[in-house]
C-alpha positions in Angstrom: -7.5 40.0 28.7 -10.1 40.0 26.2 -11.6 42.7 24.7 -12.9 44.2 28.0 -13.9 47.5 27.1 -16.1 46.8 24.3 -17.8 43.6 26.3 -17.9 46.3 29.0 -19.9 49.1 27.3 -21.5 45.9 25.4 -24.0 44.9 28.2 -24.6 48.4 29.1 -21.6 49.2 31.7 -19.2 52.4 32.0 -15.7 52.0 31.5 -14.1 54.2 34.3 -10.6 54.8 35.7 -11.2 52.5 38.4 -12.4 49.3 36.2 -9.7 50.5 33.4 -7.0 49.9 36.3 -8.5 46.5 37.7 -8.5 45.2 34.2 -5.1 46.5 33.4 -3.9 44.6 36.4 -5.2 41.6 35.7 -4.0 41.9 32.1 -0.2 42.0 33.2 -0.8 38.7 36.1 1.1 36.2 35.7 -1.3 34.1 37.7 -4.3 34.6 40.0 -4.4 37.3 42.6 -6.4 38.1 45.2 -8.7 41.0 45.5 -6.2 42.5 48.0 -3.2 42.2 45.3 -5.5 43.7 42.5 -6.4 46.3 45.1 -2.4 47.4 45.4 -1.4 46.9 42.0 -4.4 48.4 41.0 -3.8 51.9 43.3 -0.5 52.4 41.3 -2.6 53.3 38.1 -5.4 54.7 40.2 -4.7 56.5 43.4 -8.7 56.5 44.4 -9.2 52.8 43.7 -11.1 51.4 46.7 -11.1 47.2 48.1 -15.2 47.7 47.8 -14.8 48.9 44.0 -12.0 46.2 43.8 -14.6 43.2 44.6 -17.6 44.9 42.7 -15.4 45.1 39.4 -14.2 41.4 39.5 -17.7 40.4 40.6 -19.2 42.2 37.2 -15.8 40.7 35.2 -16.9 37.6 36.6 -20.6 37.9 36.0 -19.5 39.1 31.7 -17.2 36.1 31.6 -14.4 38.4 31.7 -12.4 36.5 34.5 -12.8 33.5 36.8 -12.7 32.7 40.4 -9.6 29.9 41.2 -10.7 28.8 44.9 -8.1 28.2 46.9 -7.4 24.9 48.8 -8.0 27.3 52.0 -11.6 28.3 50.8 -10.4 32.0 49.7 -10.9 32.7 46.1 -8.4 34.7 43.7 -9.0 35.6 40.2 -7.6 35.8 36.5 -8.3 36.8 33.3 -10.8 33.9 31.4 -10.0 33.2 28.0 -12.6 33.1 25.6 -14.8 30.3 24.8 -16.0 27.6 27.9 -12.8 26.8 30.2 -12.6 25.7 33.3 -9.4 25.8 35.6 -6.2 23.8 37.0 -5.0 24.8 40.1 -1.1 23.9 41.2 -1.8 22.9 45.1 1.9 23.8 45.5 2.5 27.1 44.1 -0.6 28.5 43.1 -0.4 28.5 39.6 -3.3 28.1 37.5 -4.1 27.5 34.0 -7.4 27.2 31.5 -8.1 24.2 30.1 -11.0 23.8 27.2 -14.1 22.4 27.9 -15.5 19.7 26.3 -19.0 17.9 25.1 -18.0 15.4 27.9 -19.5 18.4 30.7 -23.0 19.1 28.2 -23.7 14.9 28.4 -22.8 15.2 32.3 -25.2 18.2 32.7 -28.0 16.9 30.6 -27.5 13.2 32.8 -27.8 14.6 36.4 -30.6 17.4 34.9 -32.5 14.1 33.9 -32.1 12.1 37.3 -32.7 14.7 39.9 -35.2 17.1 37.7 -33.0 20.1 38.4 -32.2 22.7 35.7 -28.7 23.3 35.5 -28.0 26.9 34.6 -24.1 27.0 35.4 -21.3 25.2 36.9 -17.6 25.2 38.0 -15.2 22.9 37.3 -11.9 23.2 38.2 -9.4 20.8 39.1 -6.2 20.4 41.6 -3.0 18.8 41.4 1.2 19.7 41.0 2.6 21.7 38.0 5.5 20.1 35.8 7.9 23.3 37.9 6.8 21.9 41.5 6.6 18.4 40.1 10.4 18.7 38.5 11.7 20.4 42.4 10.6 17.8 44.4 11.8 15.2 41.9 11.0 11.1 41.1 
């Protein structure tokens, strides 16, 4: 994971025992987890780690562009470390797997198009599309 600390104390936050662990945890994923998983993982560095401080801590990662939601086919959201610069994510609708892809000007000349024909101003978006990894794609075969 990025730099987290110093982003962290950066915006004017407190690096604590409880953050430390949820961003260690998410540093050694292999994938997205859910808030419960970070939660377990999470108590084996820090005994007092809580599910409230759990959701507050990815919620603030989240909001400093240190991670990123990957919502689930089922509507349930798990997260992962964001890589830095503008991605958005690819989801595996088989095995969960996810991945960051770049974004690109493609998204700014969307933006700026449905900004001019509805006279909304866009301050965010999420983009992140489904489909079958080259593992789940090889196992079920041509």
């Amino acid at each position: 994971m990025q730099n987290w600390e110093q982003v962290l104390s950066g915006s004017g936050h407190r690096v604590t025992g409880s953050r430390r662990a949820v961003a260690e945890v998410l540093a050694d994923a292999e994938g997205p987890l859910s808030h419960q998983t970070v939660l377990e993982r999470g108590r084996a560095l820090h005994p007092e780690l809580g599910l409230v401080t759990v959701y507050r801590t990815l919620d603030l990662f989240a909001e400093l562009g240190l991670t990123r939601k990957v919502h689930r086919e089922d509507g349930c959201s798990n997260c992962m470390p964001s890589s830095a610069g503008h991605h958005h994510a690819l989801l595996c609708t088989k095995c969960g797997a996810a991945v960051e892809f770049p974004c690109t000007d493609d998204i700014a000349e969307l933006v700026a198009k449905v900004e001019s024909t509805t006279d909304f101003e866009v301050h965010s978006h999420l983009l992140q599309l489904s489909g079958v990894c080259s593992e789940c794609k090889a196992k079920v075969g041509p």
